[in-house]
N, CA, C and O atoms as a GROMACS GRO file, in nm:
protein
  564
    1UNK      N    1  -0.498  -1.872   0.671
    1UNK     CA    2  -0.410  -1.954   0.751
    1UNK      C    3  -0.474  -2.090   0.772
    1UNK      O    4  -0.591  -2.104   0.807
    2UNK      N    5  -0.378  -2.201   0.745
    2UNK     CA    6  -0.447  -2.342   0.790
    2UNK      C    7  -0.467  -2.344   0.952
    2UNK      O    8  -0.439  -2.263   1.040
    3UNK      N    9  -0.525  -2.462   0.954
    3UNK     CA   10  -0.602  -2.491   1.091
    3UNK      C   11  -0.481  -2.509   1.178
    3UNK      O   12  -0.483  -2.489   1.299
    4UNK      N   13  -0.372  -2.547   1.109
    4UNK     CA   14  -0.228  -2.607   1.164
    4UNK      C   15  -0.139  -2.466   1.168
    4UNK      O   16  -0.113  -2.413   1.059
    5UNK      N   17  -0.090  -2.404   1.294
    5UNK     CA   18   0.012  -2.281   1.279
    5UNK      C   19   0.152  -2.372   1.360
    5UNK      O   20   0.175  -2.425   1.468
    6UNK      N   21   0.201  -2.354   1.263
    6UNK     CA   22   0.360  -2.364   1.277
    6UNK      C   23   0.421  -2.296   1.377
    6UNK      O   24   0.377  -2.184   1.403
    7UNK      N   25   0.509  -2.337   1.437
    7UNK     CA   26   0.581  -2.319   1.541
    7UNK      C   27   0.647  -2.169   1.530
    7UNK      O   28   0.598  -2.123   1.427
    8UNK      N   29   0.727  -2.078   1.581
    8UNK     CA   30   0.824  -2.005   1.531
    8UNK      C   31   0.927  -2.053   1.665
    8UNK      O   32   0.900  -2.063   1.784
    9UNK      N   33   1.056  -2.077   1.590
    9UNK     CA   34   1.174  -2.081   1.669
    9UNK      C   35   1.235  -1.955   1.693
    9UNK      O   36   1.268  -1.867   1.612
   10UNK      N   37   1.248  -1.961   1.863
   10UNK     CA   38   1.329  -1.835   1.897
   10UNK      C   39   1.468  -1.924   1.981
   10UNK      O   40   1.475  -2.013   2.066
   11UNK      N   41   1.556  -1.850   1.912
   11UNK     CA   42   1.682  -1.944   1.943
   11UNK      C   43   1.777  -1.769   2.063
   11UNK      O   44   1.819  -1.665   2.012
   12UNK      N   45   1.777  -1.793   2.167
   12UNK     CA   46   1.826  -1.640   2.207
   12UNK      C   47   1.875  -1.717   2.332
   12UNK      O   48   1.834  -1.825   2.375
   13UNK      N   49   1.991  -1.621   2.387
   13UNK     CA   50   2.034  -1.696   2.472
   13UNK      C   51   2.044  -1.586   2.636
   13UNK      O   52   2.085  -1.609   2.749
   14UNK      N   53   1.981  -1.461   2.568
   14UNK     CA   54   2.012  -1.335   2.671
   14UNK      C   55   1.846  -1.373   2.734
   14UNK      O   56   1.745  -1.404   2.670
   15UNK      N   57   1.871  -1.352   2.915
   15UNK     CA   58   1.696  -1.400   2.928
   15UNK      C   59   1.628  -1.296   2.925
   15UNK      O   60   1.508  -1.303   2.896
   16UNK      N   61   1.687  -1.175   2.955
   16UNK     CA   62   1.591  -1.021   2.934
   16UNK      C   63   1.562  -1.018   2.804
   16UNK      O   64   1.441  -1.012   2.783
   17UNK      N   65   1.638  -1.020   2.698
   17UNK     CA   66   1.613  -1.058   2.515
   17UNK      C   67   1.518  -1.172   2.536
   17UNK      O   68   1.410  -1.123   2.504
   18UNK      N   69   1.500  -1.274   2.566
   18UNK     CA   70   1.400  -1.400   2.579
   18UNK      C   71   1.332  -1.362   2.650
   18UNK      O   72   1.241  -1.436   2.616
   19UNK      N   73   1.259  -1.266   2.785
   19UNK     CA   74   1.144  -1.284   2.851
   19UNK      C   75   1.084  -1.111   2.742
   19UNK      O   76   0.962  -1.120   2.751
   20UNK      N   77   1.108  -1.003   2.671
   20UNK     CA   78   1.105  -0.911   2.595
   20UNK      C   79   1.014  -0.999   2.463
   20UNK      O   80   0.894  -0.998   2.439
   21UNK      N   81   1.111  -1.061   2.404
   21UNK     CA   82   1.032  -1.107   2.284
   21UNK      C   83   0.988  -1.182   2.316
   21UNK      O   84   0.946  -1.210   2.204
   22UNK      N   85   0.940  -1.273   2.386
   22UNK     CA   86   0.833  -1.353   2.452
   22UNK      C   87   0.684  -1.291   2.455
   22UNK      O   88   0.580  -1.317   2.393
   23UNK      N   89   0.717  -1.208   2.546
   23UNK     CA   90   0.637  -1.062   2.593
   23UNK      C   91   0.530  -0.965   2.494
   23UNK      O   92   0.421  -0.911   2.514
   24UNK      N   93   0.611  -0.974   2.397
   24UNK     CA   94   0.610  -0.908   2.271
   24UNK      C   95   0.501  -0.982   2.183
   24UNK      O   96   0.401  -0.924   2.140
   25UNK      N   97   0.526  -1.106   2.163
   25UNK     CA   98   0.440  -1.184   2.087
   25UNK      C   99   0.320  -1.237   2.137
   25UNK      O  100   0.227  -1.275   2.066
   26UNK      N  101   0.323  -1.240   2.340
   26UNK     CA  102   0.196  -1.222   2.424
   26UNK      C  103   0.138  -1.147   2.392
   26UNK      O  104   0.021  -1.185   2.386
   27UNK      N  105   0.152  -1.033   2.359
   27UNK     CA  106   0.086  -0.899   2.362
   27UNK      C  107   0.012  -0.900   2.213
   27UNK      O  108  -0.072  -0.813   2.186
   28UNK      N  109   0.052  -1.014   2.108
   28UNK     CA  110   0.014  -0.950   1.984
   28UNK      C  111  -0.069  -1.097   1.978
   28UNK      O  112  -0.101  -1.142   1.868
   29UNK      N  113  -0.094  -1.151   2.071
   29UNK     CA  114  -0.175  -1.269   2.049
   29UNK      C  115  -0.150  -1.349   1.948
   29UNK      O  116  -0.239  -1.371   1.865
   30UNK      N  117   0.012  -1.423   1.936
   30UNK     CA  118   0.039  -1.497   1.802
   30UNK      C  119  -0.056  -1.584   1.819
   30UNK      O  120  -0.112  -1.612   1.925
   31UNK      N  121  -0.081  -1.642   1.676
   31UNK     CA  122  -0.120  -1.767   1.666
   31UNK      C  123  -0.014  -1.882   1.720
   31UNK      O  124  -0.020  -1.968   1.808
   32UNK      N  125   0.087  -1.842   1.622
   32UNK     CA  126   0.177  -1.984   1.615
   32UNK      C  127   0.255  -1.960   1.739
   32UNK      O  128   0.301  -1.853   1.779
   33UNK      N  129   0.264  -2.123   1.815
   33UNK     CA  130   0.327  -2.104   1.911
   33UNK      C  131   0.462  -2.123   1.900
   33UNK      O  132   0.523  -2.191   1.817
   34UNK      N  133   0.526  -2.019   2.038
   34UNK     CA  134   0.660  -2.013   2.033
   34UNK      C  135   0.776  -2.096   2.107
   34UNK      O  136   0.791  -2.076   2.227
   35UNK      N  137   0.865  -2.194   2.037
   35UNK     CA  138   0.936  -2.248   2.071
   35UNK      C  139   1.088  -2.211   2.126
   35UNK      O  140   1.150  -2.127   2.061
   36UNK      N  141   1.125  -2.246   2.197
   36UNK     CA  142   1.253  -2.151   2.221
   36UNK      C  143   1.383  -2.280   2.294
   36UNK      O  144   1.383  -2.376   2.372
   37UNK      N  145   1.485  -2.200   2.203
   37UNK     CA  146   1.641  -2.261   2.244
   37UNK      C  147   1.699  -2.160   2.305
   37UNK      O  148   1.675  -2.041   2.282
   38UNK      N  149   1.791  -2.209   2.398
   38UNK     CA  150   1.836  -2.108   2.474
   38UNK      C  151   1.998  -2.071   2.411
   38UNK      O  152   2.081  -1.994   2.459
   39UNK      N  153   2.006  -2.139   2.313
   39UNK     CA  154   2.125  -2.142   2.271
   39UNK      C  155   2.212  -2.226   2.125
   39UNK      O  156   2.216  -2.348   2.113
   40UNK      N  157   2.261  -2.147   2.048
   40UNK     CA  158   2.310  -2.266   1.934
   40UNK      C  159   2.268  -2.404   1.932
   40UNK      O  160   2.187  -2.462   1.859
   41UNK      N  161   2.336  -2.442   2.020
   41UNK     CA  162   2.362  -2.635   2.046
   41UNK      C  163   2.224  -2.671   2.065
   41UNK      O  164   2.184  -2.770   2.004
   42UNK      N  165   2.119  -2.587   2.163
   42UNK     CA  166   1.979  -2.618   2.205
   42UNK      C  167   1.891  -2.629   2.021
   42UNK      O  168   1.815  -2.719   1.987
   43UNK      N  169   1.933  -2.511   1.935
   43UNK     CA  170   1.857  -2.506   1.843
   43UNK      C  171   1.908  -2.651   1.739
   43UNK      O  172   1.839  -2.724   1.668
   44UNK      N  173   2.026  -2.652   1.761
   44UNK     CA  174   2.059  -2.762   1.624
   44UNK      C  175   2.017  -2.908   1.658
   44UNK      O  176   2.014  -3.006   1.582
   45UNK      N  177   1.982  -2.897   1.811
   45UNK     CA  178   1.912  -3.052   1.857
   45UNK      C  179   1.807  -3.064   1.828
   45UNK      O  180   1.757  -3.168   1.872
   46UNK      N  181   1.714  -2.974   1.742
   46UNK     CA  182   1.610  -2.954   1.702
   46UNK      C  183   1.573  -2.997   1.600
   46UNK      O  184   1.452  -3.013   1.583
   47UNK      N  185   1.688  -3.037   1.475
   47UNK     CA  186   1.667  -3.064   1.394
   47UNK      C  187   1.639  -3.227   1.366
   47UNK      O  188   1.568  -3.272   1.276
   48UNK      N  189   1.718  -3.311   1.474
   48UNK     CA  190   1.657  -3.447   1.474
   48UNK      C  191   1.518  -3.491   1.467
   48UNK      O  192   1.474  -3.591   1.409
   49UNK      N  193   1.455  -3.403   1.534
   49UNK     CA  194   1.325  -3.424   1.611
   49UNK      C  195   1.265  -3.370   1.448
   49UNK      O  196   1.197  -3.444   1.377
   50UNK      N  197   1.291  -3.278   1.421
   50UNK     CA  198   1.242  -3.230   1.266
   50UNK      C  199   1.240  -3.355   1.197
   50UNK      O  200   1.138  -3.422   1.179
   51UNK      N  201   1.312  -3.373   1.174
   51UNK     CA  202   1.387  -3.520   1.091
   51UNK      C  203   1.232  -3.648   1.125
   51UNK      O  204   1.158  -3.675   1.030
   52UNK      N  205   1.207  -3.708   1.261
   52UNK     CA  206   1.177  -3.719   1.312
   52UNK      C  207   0.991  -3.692   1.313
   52UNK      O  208   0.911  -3.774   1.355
   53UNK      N  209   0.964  -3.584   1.266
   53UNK     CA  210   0.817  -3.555   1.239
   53UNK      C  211   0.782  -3.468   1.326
   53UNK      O  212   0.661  -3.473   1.351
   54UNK      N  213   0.846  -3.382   1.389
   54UNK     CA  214   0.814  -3.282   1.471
   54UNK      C  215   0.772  -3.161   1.386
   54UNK      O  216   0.840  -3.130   1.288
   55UNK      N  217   0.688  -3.110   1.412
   55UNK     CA  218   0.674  -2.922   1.345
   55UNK      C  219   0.781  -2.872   1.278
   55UNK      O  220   0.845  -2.820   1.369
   56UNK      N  221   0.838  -2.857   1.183
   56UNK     CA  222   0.943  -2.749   1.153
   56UNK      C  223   0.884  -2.601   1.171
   56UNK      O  224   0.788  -2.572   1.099
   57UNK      N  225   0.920  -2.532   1.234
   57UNK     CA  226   0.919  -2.377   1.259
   57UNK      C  227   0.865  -2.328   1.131
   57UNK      O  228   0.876  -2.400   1.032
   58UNK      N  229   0.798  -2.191   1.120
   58UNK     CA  230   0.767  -2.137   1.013
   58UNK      C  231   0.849  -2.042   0.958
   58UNK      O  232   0.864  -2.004   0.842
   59UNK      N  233   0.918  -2.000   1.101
   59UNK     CA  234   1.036  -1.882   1.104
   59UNK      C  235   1.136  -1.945   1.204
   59UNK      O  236   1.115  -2.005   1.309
   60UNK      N  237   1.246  -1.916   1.142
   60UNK     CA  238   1.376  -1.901   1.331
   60UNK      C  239   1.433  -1.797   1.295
   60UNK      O  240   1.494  -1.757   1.196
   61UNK      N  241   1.377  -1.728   1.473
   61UNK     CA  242   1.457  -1.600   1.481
   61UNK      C  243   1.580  -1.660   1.576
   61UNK      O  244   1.577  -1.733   1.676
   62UNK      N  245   1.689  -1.596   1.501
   62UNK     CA  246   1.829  -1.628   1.525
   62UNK      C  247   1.922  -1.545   1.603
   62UNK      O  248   2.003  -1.490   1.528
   63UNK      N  249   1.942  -1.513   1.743
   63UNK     CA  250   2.031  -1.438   1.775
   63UNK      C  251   2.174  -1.454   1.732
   63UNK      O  252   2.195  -1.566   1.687
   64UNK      N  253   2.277  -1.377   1.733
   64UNK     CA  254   2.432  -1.442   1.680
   64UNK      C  255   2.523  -1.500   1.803
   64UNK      O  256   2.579  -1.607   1.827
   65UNK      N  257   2.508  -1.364   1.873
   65UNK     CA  258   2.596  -1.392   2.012
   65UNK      C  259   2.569  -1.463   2.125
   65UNK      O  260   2.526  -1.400   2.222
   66UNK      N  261   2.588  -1.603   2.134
   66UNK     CA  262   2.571  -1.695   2.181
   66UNK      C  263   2.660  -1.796   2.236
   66UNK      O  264   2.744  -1.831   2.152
   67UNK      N  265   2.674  -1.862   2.360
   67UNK     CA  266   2.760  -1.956   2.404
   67UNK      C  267   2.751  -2.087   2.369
   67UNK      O  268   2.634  -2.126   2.371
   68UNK      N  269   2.830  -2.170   2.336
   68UNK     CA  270   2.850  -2.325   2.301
   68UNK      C  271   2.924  -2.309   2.153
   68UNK      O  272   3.040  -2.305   2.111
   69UNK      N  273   2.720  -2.301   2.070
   69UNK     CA  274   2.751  -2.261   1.924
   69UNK      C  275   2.673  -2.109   1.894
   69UNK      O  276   2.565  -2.084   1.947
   70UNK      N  277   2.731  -2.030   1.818
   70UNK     CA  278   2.714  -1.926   1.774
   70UNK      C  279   2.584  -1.957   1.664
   70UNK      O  280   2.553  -2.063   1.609
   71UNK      N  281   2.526  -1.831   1.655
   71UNK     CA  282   2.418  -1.845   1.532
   71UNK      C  283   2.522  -1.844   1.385
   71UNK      O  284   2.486  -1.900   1.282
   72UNK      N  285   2.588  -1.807   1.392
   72UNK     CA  286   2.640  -1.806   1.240
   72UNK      C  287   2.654  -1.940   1.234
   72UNK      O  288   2.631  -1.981   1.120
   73UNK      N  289   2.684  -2.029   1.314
   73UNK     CA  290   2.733  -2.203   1.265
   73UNK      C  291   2.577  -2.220   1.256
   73UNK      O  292   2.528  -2.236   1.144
   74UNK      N  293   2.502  -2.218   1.356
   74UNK     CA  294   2.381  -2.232   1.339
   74UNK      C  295   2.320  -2.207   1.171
   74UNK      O  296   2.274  -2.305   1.112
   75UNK      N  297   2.325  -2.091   1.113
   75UNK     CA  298   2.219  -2.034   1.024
   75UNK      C  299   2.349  -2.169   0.907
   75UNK      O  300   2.292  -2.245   0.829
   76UNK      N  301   2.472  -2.174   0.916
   76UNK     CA  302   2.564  -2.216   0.813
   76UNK      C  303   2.497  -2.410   0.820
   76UNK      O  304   2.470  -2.471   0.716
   77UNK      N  305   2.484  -2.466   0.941
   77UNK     CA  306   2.426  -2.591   0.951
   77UNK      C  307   2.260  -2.605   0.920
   77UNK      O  308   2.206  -2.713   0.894
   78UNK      N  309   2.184  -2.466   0.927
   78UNK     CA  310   2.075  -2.519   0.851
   78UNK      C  311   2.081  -2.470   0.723
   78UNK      O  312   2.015  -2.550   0.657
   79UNK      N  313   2.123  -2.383   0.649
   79UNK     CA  314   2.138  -2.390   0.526
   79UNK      C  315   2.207  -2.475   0.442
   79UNK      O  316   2.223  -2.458   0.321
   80UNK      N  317   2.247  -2.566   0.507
   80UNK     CA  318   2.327  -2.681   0.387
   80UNK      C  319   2.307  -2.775   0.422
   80UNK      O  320   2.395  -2.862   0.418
   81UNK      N  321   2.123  -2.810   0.494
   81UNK     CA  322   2.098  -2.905   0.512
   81UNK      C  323   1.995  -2.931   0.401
   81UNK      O  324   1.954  -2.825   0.354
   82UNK      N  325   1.946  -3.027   0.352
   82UNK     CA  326   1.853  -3.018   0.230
   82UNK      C  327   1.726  -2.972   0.188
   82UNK      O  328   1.684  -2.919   0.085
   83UNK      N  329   1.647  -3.027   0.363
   83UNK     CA  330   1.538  -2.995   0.358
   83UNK      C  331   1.475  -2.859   0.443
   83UNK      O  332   1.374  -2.790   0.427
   84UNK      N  333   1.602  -2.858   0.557
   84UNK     CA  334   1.587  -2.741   0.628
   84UNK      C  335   1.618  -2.585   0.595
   84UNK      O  336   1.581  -2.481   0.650
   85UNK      N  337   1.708  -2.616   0.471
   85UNK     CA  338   1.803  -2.488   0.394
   85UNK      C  339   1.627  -2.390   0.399
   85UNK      O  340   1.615  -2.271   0.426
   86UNK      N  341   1.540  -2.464   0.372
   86UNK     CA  342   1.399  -2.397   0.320
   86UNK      C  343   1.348  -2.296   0.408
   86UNK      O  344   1.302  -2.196   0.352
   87UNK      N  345   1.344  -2.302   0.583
   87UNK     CA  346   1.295  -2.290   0.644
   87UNK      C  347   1.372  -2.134   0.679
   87UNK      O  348   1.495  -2.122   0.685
   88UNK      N  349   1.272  -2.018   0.701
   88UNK     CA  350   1.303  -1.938   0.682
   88UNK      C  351   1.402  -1.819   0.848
   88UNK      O  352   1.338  -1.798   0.951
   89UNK      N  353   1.489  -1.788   0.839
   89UNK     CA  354   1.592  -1.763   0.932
   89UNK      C  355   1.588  -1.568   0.924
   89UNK      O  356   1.633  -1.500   0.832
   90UNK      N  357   1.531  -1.525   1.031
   90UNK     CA  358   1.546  -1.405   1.066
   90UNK      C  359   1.664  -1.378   1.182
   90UNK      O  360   1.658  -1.417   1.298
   91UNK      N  361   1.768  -1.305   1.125
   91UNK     CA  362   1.869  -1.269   1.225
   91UNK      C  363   1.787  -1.156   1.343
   91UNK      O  364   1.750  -1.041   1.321
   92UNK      N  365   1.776  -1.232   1.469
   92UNK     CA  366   1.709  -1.049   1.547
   92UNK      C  367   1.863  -1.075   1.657
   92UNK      O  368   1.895  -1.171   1.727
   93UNK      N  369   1.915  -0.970   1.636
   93UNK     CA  370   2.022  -0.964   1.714
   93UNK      C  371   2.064  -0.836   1.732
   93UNK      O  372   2.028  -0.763   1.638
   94UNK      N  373   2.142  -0.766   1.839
   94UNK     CA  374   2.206  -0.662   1.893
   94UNK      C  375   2.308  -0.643   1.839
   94UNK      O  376   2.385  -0.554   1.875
   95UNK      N  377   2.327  -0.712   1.753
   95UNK     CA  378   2.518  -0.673   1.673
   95UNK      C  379   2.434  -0.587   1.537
   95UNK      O  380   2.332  -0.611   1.473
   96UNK      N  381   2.539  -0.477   1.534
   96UNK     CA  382   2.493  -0.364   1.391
   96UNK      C  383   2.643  -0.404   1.337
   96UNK      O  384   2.685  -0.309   1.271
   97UNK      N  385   2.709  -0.478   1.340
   97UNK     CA  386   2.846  -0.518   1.290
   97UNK      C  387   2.829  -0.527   1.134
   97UNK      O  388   2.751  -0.608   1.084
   98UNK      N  389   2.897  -0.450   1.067
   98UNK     CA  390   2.851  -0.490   0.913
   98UNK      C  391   2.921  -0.628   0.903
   98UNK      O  392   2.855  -0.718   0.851
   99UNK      N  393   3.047  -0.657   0.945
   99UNK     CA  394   3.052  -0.805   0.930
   99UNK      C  395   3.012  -0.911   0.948
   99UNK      O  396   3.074  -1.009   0.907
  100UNK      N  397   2.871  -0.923   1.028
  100UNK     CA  398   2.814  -0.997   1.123
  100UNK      C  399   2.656  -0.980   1.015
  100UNK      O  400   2.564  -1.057   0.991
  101UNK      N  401   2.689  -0.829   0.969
  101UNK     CA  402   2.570  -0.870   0.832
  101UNK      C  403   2.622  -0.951   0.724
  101UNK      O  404   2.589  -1.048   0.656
  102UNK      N  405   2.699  -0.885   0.734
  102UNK     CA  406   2.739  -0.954   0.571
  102UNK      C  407   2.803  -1.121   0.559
  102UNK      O  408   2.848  -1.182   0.461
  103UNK      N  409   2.791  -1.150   0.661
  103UNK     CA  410   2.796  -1.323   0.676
  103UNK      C  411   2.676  -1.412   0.714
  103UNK      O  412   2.635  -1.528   0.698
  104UNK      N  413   2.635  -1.275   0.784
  104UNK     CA  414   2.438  -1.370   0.810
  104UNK      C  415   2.403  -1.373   0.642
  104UNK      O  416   2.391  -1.483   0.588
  105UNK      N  417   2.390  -1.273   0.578
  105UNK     CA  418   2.355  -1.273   0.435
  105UNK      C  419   2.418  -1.413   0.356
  105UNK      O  420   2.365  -1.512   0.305
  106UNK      N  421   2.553  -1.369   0.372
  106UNK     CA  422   2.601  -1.464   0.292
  106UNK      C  423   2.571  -1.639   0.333
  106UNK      O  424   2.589  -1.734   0.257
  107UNK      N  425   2.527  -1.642   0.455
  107UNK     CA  426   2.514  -1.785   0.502
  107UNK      C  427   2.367  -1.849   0.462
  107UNK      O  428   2.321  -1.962   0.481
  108UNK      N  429   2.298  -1.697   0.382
  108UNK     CA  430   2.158  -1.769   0.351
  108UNK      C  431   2.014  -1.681   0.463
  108UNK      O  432   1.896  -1.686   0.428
  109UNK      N  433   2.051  -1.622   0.571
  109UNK     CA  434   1.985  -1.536   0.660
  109UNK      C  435   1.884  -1.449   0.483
  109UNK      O  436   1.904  -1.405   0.370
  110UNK      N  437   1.770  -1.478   0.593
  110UNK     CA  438   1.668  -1.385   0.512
  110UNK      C  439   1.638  -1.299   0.537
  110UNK      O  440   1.590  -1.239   0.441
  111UNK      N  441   1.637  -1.211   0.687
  111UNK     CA  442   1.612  -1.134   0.677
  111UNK      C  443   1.736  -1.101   0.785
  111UNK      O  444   1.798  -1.206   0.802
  112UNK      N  445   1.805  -0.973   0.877
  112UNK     CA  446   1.854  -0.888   0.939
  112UNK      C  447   1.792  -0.794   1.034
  112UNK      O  448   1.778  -0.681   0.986
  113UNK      N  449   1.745  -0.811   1.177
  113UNK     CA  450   1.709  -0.666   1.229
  113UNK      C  451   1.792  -0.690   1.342
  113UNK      O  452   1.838  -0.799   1.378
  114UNK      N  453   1.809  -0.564   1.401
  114UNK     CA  454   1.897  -0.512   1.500
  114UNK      C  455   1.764  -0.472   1.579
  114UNK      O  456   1.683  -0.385   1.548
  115UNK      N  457   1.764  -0.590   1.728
  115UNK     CA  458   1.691  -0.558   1.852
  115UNK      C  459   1.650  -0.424   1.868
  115UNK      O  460   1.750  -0.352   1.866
  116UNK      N  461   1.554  -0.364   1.883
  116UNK     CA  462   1.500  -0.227   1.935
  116UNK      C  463   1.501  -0.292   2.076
  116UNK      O  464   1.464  -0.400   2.122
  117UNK      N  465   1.560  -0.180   2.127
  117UNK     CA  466   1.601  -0.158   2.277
  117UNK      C  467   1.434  -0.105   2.402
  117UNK      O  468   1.414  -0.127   2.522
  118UNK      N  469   1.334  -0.019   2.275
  118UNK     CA  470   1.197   0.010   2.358
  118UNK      C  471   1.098  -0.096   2.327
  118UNK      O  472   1.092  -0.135   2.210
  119UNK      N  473   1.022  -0.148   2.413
  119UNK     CA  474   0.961  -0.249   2.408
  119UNK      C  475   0.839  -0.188   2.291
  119UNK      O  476   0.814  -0.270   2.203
  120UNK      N  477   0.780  -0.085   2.282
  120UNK     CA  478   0.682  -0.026   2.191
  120UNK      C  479   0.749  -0.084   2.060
  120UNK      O  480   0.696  -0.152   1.971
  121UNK      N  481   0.880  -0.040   2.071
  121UNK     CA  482   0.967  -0.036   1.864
  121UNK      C  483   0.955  -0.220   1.874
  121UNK      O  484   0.953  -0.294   1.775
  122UNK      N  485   0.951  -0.258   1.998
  122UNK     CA  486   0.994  -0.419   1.985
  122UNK      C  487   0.843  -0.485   1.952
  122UNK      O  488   0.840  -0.586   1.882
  123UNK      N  489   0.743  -0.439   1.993
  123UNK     CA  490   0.595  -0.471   1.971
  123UNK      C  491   0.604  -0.484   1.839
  123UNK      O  492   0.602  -0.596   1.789
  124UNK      N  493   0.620  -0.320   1.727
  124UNK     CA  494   0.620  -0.307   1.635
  124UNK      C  495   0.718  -0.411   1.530
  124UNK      O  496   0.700  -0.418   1.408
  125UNK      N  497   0.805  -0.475   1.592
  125UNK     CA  498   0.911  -0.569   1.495
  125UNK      C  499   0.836  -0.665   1.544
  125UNK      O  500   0.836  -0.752   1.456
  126UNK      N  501   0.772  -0.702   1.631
  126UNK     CA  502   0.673  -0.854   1.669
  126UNK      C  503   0.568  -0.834   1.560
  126UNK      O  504   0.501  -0.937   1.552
  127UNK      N  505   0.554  -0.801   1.530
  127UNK     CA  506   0.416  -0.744   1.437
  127UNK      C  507   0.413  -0.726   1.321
  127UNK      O  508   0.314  -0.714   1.249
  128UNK      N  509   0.525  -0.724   1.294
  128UNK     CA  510   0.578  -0.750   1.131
  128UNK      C  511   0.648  -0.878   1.109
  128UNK      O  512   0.641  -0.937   1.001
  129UNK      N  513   0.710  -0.919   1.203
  129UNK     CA  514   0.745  -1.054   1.197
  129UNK      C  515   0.612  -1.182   1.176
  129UNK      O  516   0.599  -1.275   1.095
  130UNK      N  517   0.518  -1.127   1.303
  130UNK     CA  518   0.416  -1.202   1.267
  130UNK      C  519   0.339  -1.234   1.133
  130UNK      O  520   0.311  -1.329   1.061
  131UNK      N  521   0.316  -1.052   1.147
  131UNK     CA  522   0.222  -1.080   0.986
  131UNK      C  523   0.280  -1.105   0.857
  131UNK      O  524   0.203  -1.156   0.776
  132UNK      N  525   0.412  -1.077   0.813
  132UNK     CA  526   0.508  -1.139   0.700
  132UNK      C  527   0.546  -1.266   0.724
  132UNK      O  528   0.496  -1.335   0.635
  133UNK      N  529   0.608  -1.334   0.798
  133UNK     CA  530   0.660  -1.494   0.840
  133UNK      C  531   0.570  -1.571   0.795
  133UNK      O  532   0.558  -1.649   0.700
  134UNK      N  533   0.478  -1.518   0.922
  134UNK     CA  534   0.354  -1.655   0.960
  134UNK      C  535   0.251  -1.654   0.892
  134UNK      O  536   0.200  -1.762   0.859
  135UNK      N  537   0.176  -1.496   0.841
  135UNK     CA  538   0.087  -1.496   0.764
  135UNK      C  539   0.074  -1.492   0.640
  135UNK      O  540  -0.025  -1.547   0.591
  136UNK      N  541   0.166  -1.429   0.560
  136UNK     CA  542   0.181  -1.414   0.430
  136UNK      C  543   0.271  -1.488   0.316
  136UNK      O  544   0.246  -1.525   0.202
  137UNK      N  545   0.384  -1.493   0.397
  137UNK     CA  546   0.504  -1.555   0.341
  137UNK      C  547   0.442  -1.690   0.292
  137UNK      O  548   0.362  -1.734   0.374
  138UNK      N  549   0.456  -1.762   0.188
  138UNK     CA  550   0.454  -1.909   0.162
  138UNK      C  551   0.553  -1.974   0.118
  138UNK      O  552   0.608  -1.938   0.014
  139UNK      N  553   0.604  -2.108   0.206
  139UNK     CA  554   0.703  -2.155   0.192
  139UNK      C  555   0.694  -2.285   0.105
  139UNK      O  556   0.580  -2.324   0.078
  140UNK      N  557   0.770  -2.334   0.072
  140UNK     CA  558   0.734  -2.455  -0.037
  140UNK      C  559   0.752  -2.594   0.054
  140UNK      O  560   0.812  -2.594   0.162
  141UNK      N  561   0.698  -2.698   0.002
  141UNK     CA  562   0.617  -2.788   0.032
  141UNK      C  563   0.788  -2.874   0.056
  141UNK      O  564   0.792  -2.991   0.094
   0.00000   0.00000   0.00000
């Protein structure tokens, strides 16, 4: 890992879902620190500042069900942006809706998990998120 750890965006708008995976990634001593939108509109204001010279995230975890803007406009506005399409988009959300998969997919979503409800199963998805995203994964330049 470089000296530099990338941000991870958590875009969630439920605060028990936001103080949980917060919690979660305390416990696993991330490196990269965690940024957080509380909501669609909060995450896509993010991208100026990207633009801008701010950190781009290494990961955004993407909830769907959300007020203002939904993650699906979300994951659909960074994938058809040029430089951001790159940046890698984990759906963690409470919907098992196959339609709600099969449009995260289709919008470019890389990966799909459905929230574990016990904080132990939720440790264990912090922990794979960590070590695949942030540690292993390499994203292009």
């Amino acid at each position: 890992m470089t000296a530099f750890a990338p941000p991870i965006l958590l875009v969630e708008d439920n605060p028990m879902d936001l103080d949980l995976t917060l919690r979660a990634f305390q416990r696993r001593h991330l490196t990269n620190p965690v940024v957080t939108a509380r909501d669609g509109e909060e995450a896509l204001a993010m991208m100026p500042l990207w633009e801008a010279g701010e950190p781009m995230p290494a990961v955004i975890l993407l909830d769907l069900k959300m007020p203002r803007v939904d993650g699906l406009e979300v994951l659909r506005q960074l994938k058809a942006h040029p430089r951001f399409c790159k940046i890698p988009v984990v759906v963690l959300t409470s919907s098992g809706e196959d339609g709600d998969i099969q449009k995260a997919y289709a919008l470019g979503a890389n990966s799909y998990i459905i929230k574990p409800v016990n904080f132990e199963r939720f440790l264990a998805v912090a922990e794979q998120i960590e070590l695949y995203w942030c540690v292993l994964n390499q994203l292009p330049e």
